[in-house]
DSSP file (Angstrom, degrees, kcal/mol; ACC not computed):
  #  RESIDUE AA STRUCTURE BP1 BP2  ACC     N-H-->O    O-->H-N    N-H-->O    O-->H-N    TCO  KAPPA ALPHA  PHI   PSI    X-CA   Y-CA   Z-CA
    1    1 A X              0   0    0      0, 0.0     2,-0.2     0, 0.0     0, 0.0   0.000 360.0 360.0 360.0 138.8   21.0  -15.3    2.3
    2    2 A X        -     0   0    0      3,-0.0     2,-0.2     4,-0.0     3,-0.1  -0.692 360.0-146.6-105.5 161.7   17.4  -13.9    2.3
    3    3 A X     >  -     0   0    0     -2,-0.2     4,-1.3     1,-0.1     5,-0.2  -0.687  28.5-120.4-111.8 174.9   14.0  -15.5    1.7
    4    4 A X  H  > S+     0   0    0     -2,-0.2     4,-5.0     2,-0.2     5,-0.2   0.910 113.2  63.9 -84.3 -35.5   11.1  -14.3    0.3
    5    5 A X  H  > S+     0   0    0      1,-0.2     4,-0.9     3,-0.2    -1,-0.2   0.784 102.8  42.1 -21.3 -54.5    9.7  -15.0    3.5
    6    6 A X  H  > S+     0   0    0      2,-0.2     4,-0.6     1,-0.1    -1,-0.2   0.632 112.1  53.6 -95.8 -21.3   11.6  -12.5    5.5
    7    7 A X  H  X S+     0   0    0     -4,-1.3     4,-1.3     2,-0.2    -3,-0.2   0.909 107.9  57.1 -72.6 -48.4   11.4   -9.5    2.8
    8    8 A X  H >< S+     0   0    0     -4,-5.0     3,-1.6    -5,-0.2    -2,-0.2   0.879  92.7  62.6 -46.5 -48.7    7.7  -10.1    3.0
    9    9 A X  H 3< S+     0   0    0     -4,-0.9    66,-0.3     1,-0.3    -2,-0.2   0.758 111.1  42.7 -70.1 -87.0    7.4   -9.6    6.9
   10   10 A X  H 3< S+     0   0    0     -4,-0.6    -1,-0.3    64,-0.1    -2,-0.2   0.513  90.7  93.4 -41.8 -38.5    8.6   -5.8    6.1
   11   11 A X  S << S-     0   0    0     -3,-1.6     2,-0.5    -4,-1.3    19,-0.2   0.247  70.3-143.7 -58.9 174.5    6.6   -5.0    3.1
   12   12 A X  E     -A   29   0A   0     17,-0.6    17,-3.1    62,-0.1     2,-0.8  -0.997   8.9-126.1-131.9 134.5    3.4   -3.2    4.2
   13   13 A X  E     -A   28   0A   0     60,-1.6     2,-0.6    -2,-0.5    15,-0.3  -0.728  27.1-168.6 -79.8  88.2   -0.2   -3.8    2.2
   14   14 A X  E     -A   27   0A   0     13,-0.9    13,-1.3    -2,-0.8     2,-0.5  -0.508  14.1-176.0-101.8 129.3   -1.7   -0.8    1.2
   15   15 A X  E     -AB  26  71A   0     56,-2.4    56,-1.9    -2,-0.6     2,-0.6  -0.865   8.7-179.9-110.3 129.9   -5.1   -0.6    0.0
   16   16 A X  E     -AB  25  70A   0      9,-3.1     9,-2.7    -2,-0.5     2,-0.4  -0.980  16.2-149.8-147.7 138.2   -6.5    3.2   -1.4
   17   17 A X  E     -A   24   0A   0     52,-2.3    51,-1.9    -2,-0.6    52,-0.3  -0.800  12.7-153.0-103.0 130.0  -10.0    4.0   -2.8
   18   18 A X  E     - B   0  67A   0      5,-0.6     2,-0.5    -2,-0.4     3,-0.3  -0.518  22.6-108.6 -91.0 155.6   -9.9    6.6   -5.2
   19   19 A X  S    S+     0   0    0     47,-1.0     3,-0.1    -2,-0.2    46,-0.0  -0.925 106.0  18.2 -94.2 116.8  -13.3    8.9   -5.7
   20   20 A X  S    S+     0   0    0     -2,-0.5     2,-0.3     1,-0.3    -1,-0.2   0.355 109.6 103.3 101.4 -15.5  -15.3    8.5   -8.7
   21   21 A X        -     0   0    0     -3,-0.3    -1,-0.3     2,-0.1    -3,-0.1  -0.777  61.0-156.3-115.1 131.5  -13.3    5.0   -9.0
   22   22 A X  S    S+     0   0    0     -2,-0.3     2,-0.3    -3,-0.1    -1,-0.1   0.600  73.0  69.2-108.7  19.6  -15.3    1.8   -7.9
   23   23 A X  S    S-     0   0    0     -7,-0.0    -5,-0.6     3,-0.0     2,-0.3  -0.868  75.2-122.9-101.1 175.8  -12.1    0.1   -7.2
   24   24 A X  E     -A   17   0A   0     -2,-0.3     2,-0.4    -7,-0.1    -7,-0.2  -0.596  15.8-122.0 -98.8 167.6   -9.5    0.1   -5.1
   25   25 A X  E     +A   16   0A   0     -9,-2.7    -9,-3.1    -2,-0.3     2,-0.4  -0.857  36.4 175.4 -81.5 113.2   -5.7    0.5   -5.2
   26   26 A X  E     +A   15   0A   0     -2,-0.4     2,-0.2   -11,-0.2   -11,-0.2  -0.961  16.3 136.7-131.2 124.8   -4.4   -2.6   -3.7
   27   27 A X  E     -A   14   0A   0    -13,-1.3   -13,-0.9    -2,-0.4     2,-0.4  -0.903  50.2-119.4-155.9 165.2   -0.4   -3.0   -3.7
   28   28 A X  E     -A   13   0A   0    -15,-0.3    27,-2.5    -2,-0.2     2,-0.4  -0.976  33.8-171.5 -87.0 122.3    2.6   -4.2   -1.3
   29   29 A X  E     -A   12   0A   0    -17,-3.1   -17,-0.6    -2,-0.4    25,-0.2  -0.977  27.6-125.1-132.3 126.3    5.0   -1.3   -0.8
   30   30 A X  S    S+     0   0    0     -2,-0.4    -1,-0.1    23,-0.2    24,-0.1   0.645  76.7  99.7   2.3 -42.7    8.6   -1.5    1.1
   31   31 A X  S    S-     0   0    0     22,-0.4     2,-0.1   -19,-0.1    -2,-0.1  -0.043  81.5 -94.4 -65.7-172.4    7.9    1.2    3.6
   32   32 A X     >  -     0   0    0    -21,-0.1     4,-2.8   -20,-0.0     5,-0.2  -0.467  33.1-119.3 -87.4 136.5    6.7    1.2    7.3
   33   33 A X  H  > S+     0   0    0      1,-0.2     4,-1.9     2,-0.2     5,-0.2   0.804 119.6  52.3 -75.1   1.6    3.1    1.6    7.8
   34   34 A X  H  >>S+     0   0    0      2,-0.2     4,-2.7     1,-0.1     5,-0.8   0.791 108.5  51.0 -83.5 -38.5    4.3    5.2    9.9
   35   35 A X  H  >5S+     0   0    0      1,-0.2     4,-4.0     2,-0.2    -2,-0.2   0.994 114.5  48.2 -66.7 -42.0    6.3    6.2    6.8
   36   36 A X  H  X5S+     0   0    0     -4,-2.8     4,-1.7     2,-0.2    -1,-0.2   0.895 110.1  43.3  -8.9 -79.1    3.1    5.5    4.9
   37   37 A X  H  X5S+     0   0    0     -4,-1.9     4,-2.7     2,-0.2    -1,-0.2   0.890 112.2  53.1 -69.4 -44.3    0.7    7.2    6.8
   38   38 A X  H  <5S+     0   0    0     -4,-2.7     3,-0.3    -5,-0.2     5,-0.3   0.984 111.3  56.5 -75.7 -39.8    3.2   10.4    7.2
   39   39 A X  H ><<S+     0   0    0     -4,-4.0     3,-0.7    -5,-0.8    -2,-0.2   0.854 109.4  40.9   3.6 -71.7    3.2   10.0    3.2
   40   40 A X  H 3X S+     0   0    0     -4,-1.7     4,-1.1     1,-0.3    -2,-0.2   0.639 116.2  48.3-111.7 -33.4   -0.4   10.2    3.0
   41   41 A X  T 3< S+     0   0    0     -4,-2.7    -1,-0.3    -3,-0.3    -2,-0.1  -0.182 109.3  52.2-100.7  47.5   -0.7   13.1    5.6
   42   42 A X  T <4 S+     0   0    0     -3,-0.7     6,-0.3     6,-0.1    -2,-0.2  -0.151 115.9  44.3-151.5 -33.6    2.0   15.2    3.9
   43   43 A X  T  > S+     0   0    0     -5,-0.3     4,-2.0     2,-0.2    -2,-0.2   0.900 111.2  48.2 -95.1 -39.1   -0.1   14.6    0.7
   44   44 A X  T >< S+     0   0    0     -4,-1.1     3,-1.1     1,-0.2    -3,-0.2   0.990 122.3  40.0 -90.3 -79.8   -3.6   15.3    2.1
   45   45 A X  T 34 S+     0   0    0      1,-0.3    -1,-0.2    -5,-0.1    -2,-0.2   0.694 117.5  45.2 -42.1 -34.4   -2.0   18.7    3.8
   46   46 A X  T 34 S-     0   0    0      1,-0.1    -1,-0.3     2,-0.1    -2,-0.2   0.962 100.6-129.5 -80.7 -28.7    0.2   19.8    1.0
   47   47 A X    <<  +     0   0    0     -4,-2.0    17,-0.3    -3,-1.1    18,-0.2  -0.332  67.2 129.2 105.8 -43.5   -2.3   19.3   -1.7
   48   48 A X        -     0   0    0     -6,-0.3    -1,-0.5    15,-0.1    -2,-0.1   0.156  66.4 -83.5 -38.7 160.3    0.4   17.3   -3.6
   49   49 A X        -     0   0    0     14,-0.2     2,-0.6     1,-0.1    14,-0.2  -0.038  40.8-110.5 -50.4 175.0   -0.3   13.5   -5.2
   50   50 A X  E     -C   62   0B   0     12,-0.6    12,-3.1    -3,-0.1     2,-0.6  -0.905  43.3-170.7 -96.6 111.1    0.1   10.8   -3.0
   51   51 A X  E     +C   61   0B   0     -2,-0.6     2,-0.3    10,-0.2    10,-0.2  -0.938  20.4 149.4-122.2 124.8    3.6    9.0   -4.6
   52   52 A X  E     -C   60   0B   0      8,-2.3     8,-2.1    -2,-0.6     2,-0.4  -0.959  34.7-137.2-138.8 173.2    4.3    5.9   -3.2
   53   53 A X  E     -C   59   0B   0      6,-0.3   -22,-0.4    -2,-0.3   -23,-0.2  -0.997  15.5-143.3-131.1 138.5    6.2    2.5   -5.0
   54   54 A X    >   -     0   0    0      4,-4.5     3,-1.9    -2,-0.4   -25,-0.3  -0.263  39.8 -83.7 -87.3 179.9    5.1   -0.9   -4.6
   55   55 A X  T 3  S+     0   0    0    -27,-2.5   -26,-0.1     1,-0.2    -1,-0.1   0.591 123.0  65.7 -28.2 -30.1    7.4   -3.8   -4.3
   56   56 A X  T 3  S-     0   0    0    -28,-0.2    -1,-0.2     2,-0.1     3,-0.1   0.693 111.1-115.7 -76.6 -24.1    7.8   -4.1   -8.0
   57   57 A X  S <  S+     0   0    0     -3,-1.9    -2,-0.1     1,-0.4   -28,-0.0   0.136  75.1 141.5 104.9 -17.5    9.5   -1.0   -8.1
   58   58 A X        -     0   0    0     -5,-0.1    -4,-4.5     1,-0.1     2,-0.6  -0.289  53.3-127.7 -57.5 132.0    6.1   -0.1  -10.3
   59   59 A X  E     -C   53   0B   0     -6,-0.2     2,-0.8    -3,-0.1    -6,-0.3  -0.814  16.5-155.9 -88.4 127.8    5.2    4.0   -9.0
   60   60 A X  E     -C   52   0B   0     -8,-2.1    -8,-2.3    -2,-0.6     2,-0.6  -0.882  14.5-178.3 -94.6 101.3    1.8    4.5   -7.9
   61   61 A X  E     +C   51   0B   0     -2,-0.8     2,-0.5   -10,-0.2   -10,-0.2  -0.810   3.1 175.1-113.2 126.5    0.7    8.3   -8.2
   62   62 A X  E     -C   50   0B   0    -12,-3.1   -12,-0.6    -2,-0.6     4,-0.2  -0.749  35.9-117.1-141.5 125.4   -2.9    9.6   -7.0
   63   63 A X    >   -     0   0    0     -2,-0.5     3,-8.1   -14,-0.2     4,-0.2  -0.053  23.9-134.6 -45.7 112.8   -4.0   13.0   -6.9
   64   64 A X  T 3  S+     0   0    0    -17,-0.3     3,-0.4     1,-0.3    -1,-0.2   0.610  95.2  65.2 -74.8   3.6   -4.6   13.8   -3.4
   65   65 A X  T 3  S+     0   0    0      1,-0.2    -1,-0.3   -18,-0.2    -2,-0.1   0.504 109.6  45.4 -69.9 -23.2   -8.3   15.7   -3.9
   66   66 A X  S <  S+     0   0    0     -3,-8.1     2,-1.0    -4,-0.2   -47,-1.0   0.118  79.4 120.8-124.5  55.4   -9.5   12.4   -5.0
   67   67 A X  E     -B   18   0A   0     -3,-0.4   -49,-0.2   -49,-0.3     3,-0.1  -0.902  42.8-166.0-116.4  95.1   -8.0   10.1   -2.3
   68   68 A X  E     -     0   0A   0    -51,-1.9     2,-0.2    -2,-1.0    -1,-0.2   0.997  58.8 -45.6 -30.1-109.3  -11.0    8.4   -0.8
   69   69 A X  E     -     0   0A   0    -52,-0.3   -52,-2.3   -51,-0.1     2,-0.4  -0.912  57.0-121.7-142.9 177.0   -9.4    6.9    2.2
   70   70 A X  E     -B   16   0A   0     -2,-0.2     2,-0.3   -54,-0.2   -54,-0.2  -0.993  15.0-159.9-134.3 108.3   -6.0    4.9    2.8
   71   71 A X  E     -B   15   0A   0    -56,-1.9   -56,-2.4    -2,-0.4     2,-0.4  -0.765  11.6-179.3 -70.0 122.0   -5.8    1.6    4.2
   72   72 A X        +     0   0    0     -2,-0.3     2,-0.2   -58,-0.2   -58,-0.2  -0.973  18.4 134.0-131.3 135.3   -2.4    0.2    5.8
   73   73 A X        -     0   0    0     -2,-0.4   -60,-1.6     0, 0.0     2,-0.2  -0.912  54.8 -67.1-165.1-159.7   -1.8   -2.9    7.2
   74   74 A X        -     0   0    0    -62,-0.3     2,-0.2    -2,-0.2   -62,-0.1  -0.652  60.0-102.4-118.9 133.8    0.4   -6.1    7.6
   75   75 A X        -     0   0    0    -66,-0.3    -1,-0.1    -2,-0.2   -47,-0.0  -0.432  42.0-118.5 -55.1 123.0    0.7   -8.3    4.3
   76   76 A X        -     0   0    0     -2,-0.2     2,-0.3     3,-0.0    -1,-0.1  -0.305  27.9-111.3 -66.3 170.5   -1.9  -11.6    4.8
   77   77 A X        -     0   0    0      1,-0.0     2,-0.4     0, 0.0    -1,-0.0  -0.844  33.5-133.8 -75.3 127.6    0.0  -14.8    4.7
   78   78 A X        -     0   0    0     -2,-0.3     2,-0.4     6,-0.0    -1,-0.0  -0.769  26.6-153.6 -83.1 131.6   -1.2  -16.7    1.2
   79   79 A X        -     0   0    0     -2,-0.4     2,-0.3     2,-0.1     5,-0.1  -0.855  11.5-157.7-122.8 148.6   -1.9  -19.8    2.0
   80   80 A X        +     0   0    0     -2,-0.4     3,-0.4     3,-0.0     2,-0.2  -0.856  40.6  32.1-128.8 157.2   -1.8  -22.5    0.0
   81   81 A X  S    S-     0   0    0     -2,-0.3    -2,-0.1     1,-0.1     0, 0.0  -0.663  99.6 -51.5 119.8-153.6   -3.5  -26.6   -0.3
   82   82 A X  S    S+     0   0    0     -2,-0.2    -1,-0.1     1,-0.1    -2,-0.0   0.430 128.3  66.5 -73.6 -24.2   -6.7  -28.0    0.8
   83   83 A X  S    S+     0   0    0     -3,-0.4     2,-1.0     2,-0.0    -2,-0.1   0.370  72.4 114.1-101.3   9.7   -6.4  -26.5    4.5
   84   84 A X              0   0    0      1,-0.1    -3,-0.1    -5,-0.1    -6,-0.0  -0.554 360.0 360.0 -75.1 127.0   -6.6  -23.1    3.3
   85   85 A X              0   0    0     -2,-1.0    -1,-0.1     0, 0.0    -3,-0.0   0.704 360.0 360.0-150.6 360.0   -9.9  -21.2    4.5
């Protein structure tokens, strides 16, 4: 039996600024931040979008001429009560 806990630890948090866009792309996606990153330099090099899928299974596509920069990192813990800060 799994927890939500222990599938979060894998996910990775990926954050991507678009150009021309004053927000960001902020999503959880399954992968490895290395599978990520060779993603995203595969994309940057080929020309191709950037295709990645978040947690939801929802597909995230961004044209890789307007790919800002790409943030990768470790999902934060959400914390929850009165002792959150």
């Amino acid at each position: 039996m799994t927890t939500k806990k222990n599938q979060a630890s894998h996910n990775s948090e990926v954050r991507i600024a678009v150009t021309y866009v004053s927000g960001d792309l902020t999503f959880e996606c399954p992968l490895s931040p290395a599978d990520i990153r060779a993603a995203v330099a595969t994309a940057l090099s080929s020309g191709k979008p950037l295709e990645l899928t978040d947690i939801r299974g929802h597909e995230i596509i961004v044209p890789a001429d307007k790919i800002a920069f790409v943030e990768v990192g470790n999902p934060a813990a959400r914390r929850v009560g009165f002792g959150a800060l």
